[in-house]
OpenMM code with the backbone's topology and positions (N, CA, C; nanometers):
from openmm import Vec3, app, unit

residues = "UNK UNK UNK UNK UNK UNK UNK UNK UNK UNK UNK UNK UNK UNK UNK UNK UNK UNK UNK UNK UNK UNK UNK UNK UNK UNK UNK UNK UNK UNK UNK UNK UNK UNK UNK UNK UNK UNK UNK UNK UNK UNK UNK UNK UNK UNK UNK UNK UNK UNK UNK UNK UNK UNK UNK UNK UNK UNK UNK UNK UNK UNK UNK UNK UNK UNK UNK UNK UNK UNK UNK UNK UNK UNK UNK UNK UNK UNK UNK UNK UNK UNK UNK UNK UNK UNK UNK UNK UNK UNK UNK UNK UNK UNK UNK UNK UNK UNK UNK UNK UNK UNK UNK UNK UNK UNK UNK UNK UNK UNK UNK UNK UNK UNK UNK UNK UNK UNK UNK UNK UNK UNK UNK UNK UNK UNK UNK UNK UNK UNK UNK UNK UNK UNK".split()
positions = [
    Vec3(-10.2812, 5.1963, 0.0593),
    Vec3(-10.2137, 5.1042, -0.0277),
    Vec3(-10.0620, 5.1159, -0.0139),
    Vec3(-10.0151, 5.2174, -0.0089),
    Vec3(-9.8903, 5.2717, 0.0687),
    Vec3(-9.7811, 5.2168, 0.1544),
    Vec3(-9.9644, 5.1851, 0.2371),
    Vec3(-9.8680, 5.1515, 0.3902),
    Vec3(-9.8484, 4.9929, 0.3458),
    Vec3(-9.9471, 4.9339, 0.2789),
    Vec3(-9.9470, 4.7967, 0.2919),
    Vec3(-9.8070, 4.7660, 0.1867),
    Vec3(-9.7824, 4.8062, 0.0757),
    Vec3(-9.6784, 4.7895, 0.0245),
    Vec3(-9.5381, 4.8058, 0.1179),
    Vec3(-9.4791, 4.9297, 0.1726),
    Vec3(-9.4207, 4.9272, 0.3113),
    Vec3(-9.3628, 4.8137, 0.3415),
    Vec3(-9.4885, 4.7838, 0.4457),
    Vec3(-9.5046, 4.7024, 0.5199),
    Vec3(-9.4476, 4.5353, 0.4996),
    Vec3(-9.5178, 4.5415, 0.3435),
    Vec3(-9.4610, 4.4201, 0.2918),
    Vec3(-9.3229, 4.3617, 0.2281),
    Vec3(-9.2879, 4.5620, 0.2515),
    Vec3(-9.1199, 4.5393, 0.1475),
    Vec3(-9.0533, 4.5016, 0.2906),
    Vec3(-9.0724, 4.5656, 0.4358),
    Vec3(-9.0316, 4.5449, 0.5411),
    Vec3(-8.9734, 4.3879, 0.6003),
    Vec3(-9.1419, 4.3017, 0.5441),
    Vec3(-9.1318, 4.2012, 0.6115),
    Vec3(-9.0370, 4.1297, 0.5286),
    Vec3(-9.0101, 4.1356, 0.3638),
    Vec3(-8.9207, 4.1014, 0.2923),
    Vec3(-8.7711, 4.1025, 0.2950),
    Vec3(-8.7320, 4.2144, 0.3652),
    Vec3(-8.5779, 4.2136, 0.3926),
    Vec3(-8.5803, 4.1860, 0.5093),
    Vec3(-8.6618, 4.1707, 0.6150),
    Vec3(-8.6695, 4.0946, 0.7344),
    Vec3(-8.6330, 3.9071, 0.7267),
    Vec3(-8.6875, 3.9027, 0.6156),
    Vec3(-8.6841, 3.7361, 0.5293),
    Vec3(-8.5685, 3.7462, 0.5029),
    Vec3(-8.5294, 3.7866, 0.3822),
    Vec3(-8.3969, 3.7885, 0.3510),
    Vec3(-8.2900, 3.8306, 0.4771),
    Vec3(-8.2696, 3.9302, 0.5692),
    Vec3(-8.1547, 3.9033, 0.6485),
    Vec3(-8.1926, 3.7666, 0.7086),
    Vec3(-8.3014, 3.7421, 0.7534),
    Vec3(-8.2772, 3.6109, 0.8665),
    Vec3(-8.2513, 3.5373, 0.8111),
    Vec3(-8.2685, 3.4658, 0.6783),
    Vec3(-8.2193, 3.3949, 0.6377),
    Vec3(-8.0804, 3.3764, 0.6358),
    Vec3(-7.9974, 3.5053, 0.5546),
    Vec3(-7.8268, 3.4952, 0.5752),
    Vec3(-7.8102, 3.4728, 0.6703),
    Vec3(-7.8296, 3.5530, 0.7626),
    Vec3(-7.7983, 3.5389, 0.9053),
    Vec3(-7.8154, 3.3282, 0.9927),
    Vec3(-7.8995, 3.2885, 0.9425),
    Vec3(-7.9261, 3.1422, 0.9761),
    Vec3(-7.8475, 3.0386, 0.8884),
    Vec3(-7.8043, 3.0883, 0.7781),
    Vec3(-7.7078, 2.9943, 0.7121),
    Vec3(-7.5435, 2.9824, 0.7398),
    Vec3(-7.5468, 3.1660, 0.7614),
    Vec3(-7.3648, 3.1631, 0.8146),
    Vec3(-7.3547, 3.0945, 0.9542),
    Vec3(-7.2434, 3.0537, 0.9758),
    Vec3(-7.2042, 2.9402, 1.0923),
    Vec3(-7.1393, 3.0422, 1.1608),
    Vec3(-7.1853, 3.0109, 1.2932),
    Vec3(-7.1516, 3.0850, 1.4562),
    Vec3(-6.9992, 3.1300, 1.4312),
    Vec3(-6.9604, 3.2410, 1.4356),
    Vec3(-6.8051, 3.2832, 1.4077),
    Vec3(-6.7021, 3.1916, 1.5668),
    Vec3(-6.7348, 3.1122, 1.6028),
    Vec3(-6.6287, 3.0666, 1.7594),
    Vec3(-6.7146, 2.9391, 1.7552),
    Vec3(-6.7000, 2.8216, 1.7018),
    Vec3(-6.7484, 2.7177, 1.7173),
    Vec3(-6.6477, 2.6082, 1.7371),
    Vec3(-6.6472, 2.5162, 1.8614),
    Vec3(-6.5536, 2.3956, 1.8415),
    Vec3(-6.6280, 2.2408, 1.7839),
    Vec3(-6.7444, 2.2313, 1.7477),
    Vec3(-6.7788, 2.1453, 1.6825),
    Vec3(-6.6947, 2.0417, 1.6182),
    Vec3(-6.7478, 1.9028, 1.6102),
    Vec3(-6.7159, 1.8073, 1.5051),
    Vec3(-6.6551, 1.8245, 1.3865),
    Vec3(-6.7358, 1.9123, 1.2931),
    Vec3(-6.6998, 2.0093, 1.1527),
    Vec3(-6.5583, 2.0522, 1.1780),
    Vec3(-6.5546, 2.1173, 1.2982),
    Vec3(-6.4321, 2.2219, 1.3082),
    Vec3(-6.2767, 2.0935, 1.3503),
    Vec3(-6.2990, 2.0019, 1.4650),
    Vec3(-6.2210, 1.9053, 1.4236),
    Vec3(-6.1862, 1.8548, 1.3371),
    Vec3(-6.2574, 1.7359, 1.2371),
    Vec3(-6.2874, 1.7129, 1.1529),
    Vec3(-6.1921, 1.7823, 1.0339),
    Vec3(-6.1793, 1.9051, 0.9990),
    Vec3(-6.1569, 1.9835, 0.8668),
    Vec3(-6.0064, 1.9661, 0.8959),
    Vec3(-5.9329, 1.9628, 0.7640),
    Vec3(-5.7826, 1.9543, 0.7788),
    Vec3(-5.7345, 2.0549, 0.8280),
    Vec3(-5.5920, 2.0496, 0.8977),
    Vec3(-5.4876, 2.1207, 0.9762),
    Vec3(-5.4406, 2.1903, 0.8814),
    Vec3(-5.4479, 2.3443, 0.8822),
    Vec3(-5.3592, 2.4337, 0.7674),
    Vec3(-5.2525, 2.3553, 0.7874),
    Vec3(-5.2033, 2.3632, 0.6564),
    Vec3(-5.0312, 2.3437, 0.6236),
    Vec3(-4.9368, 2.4091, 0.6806),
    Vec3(-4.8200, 2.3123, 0.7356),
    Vec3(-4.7131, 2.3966, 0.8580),
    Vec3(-4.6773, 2.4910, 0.7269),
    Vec3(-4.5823, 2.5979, 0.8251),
    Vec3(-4.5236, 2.7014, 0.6823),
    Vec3(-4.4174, 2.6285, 0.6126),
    Vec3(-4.4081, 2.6820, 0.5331),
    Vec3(-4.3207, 2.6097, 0.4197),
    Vec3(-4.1708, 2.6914, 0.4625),
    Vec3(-4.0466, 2.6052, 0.5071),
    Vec3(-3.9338, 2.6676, 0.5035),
    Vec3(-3.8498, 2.7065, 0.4171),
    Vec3(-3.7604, 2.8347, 0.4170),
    Vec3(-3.6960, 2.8672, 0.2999),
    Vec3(-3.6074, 2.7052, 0.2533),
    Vec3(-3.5734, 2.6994, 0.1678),
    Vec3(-3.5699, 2.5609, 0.1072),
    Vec3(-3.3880, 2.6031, 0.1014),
    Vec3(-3.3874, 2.7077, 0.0890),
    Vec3(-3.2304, 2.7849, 0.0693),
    Vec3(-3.1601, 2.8650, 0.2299),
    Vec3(-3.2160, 2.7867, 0.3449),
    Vec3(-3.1677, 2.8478, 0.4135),
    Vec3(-3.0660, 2.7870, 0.4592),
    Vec3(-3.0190, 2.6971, 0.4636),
    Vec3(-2.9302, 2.5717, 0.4689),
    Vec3(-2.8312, 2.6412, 0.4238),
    Vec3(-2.8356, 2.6293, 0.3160),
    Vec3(-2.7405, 2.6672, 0.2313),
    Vec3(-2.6454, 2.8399, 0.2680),
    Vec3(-2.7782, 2.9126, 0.2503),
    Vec3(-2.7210, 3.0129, 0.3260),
    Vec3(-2.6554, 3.0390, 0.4705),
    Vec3(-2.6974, 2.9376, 0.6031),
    Vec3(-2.6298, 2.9369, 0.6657),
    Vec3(-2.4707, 2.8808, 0.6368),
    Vec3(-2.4346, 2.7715, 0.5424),
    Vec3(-2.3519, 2.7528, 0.4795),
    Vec3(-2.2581, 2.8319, 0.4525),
    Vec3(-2.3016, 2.9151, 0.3479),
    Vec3(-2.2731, 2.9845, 0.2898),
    Vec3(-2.2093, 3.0894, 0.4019),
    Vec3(-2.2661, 3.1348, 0.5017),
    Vec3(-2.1871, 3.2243, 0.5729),
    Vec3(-2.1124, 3.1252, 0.6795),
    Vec3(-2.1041, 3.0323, 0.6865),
    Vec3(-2.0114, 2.9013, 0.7796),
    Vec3(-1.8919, 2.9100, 0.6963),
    Vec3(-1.8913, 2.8654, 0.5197),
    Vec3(-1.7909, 2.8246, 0.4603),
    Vec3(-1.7439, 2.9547, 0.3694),
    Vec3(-1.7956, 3.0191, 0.3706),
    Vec3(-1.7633, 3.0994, 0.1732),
    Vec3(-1.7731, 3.2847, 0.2026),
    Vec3(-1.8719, 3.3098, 0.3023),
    Vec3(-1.8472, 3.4418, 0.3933),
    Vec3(-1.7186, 3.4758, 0.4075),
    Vec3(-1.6003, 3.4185, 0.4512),
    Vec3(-1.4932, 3.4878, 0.4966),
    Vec3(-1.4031, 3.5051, 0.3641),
    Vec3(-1.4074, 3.4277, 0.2569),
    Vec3(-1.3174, 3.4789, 0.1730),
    Vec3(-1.4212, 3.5966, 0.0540),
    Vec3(-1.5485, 3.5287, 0.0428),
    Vec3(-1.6496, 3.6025, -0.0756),
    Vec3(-1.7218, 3.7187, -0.0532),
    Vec3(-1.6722, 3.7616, 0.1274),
    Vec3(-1.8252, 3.8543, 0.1798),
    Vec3(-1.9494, 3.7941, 0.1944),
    Vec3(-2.0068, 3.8737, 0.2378),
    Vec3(-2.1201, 3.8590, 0.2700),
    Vec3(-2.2273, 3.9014, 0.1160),
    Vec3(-2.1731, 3.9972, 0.0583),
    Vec3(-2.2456, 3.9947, -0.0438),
    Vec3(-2.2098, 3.9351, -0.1801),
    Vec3(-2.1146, 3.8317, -0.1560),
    Vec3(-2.0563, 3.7534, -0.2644),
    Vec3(-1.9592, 3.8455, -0.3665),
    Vec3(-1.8936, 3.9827, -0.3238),
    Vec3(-1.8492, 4.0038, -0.3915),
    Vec3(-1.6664, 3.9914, -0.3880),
    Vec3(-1.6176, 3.9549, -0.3133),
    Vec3(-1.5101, 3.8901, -0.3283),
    Vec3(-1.4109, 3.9599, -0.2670),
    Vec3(-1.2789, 3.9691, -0.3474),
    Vec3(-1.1715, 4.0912, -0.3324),
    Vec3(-1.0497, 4.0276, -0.2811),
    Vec3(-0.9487, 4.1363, -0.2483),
    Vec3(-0.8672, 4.0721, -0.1666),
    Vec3(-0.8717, 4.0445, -0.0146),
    Vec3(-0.7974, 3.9109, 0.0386),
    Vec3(-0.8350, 3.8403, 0.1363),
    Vec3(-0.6969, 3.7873, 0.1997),
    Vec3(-0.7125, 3.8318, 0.3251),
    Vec3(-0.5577, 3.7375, 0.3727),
    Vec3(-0.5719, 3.6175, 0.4233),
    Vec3(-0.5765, 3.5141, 0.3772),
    Vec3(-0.5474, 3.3768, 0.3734),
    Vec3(-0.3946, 3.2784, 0.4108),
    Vec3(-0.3378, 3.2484, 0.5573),
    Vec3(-0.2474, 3.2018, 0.5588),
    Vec3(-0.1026, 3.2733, 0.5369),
    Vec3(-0.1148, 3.3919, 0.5953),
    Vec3(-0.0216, 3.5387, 0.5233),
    Vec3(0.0123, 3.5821, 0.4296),
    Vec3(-0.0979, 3.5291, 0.3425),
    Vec3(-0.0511, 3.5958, 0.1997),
    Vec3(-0.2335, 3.5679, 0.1436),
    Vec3(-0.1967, 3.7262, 0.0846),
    Vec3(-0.3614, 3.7828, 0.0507),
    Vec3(-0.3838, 3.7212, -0.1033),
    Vec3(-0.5108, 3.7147, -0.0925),
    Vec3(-0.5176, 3.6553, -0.2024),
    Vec3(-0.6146, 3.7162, -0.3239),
    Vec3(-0.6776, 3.6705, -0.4178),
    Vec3(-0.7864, 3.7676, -0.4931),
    Vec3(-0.8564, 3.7099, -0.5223),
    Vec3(-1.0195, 3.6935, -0.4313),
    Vec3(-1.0694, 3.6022, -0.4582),
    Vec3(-1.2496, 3.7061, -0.5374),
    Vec3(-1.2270, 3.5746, -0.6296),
    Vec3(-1.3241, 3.6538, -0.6904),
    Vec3(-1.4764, 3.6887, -0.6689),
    Vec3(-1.5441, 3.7498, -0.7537),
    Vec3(-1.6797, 3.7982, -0.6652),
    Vec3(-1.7468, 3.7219, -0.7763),
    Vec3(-1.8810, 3.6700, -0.6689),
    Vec3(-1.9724, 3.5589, -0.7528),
    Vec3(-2.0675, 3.6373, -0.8440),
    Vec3(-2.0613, 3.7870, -0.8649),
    Vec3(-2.1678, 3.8656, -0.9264),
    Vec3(-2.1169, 3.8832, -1.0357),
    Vec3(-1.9836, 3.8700, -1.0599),
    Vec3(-1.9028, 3.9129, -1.1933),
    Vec3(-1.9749, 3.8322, -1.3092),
    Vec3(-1.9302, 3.8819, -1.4310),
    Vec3(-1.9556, 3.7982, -1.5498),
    Vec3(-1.9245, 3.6573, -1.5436),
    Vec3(-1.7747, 3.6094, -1.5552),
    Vec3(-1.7507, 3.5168, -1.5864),
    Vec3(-1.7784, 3.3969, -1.4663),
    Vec3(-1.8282, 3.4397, -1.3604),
    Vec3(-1.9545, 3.3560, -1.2667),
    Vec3(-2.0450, 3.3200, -1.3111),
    Vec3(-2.1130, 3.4508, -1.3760),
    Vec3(-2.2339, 3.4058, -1.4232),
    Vec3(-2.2232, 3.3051, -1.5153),
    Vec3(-2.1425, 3.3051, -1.6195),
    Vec3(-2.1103, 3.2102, -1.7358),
    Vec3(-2.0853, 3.0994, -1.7114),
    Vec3(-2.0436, 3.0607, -1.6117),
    Vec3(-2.0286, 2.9398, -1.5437),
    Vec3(-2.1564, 2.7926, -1.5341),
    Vec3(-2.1605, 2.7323, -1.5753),
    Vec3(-2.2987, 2.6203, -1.6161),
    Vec3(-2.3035, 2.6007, -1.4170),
    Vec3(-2.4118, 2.5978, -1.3827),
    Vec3(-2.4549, 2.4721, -1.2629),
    Vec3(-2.3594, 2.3653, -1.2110),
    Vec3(-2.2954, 2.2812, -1.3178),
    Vec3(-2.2149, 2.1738, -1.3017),
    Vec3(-2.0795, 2.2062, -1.2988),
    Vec3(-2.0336, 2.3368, -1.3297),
    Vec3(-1.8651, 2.3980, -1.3069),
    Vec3(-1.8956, 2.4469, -1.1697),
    Vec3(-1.9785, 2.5221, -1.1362),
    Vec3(-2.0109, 2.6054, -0.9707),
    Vec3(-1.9743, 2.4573, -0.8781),
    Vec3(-2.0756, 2.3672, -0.9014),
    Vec3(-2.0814, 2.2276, -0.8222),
    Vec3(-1.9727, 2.2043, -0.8157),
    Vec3(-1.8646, 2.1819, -0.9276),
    Vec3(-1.7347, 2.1307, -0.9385),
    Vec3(-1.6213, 2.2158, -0.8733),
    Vec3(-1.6600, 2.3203, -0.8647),
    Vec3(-1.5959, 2.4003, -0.8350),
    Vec3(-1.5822, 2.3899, -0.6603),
    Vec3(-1.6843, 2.4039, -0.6148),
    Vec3(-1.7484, 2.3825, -0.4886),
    Vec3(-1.6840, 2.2351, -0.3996),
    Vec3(-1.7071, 2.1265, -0.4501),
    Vec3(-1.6985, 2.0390, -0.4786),
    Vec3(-1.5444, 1.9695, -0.4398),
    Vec3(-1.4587, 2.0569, -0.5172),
    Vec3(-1.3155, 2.0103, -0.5811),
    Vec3(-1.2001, 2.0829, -0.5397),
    Vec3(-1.2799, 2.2121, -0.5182),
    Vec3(-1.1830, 2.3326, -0.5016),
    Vec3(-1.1133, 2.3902, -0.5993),
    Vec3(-1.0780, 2.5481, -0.5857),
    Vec3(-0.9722, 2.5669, -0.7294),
    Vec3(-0.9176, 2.6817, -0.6984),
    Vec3(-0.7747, 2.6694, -0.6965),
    Vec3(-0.6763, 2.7264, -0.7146),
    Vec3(-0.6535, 2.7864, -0.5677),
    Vec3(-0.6811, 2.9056, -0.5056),
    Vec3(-0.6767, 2.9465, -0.3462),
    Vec3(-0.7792, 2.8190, -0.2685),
    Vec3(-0.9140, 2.8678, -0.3511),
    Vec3(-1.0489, 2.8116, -0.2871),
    Vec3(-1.0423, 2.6801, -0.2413),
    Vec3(-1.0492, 2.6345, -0.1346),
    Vec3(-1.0327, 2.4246, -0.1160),
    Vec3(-1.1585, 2.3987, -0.1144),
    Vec3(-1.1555, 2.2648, -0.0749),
    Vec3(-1.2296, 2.1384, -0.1667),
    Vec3(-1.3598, 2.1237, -0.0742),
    Vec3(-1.4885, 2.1370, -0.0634),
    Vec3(-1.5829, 2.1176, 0.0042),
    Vec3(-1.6322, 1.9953, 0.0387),
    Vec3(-1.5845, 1.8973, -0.0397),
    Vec3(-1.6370, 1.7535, -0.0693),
    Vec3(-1.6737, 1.6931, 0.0780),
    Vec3(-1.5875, 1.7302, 0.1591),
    Vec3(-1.6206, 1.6411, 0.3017),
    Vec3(-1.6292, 1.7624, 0.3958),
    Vec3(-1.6873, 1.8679, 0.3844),
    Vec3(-1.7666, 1.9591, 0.4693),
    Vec3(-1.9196, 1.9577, 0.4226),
    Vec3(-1.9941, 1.9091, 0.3157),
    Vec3(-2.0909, 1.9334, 0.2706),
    Vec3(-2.1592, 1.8172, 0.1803),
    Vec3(-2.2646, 1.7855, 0.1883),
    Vec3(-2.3107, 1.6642, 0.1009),
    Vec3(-2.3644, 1.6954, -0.0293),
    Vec3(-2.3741, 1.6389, -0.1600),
    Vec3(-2.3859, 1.6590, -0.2866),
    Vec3(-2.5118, 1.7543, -0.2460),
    Vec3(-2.6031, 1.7513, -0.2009),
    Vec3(-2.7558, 1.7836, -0.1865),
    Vec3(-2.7280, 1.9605, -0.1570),
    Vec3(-2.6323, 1.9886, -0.0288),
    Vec3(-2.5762, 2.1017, 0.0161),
    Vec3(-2.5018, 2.1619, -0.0577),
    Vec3(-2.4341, 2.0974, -0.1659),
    Vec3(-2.3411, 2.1806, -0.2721),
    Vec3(-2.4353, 2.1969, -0.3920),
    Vec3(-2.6099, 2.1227, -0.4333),
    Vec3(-2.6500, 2.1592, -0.5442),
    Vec3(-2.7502, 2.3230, -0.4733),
    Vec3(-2.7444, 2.2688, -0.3247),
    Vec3(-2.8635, 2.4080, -0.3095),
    Vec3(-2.7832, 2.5441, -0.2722),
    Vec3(-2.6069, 2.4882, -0.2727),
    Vec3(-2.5476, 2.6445, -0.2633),
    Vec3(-2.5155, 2.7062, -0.4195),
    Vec3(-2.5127, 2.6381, -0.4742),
    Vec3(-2.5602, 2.6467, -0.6383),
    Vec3(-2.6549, 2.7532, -0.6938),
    Vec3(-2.7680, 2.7237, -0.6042),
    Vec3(-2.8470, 2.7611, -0.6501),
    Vec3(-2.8975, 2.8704, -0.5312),
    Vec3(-2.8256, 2.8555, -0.4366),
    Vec3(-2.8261, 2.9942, -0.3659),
    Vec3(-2.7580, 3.1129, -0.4249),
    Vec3(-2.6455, 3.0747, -0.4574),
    Vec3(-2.5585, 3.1592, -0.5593),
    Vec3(-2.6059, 3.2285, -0.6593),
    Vec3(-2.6857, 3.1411, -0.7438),
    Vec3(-2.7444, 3.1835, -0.8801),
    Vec3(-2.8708, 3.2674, -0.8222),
    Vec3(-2.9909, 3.2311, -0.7040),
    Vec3(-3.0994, 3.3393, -0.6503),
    Vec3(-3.0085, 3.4586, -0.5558),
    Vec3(-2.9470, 3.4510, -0.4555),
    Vec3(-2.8640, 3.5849, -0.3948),
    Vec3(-2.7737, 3.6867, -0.4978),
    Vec3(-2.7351, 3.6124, -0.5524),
    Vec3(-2.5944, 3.7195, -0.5803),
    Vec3(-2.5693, 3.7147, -0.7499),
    Vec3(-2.6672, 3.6546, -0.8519),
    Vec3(-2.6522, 3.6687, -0.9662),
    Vec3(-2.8204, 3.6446, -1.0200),
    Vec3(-2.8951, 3.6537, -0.9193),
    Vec3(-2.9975, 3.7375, -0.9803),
    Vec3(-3.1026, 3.6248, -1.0910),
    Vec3(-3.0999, 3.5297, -1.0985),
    Vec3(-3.1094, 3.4051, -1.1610),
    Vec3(-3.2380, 3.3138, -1.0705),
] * unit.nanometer
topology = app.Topology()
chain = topology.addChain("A")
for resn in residues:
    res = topology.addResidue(resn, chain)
    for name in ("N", "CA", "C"):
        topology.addAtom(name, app.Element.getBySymbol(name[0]), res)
């Protein structure tokens, strides 16, 4: 009675693997199905890299590289330009940075025709993710 029980639990997980085994699909198949199914999504690009190349095109030589500023010789005479990590950066709304950017102020000149509104809202906001943490 033994053996026949066995025997029968045998033929049972014999059932059960072949079965899994007949439902999962061939791991290397070029089939219809496999055409057919959508194209993964290209990768998604940093959305801020623009900007950051920017950013080290226009704003690197007086701000550093790590936005923190300092003195700078500009035209033979050094200047003190400030660091974007400080407080009163941070305090600054979105729409003063832009304007700022934008307009220019005081050493800093005017970006308006090196950069398009789109390039001055995403160095904005490069500013606020790199160097103030935002």
């Amino acid at each position: 009675m033994k053996l026949i029980l066995l025997a029968l639990m045998c033929v049972a997980i014999a059932l059960v693997l072949s079965a899994c085994t007949e439902t999962a699909p061939p791991a290397n198949t070029n089939t219809a199905r496999t055409a057919a199914s959508p194209a993964a999504p290209a990768a998604t690009p940093d959305p801020l890299a623009r900007a950051q190349a920017n950013f080290t095109k226009n704003c690197e030589p007086c701000h550093g590289p790590n936005g923190e500023g300092g003195p700078v010789k500009v035209d033979n005479k050094t200047i003190k330009v400030p660091s974007l990590k400080a407080d009163h950066a941070i305090k600054h709304t979105d729409d003063q940075i832009a304007k700022m950017i934008t307009n220019g102020e005081e050493a800093m000149p005017a970006f308006k025709d090196k950069m398009s509104a789109q390039e001055i809202s995403d160095m904005v906001k490069f500013v606020r993710t790199h160097f103030q943490g935002k």
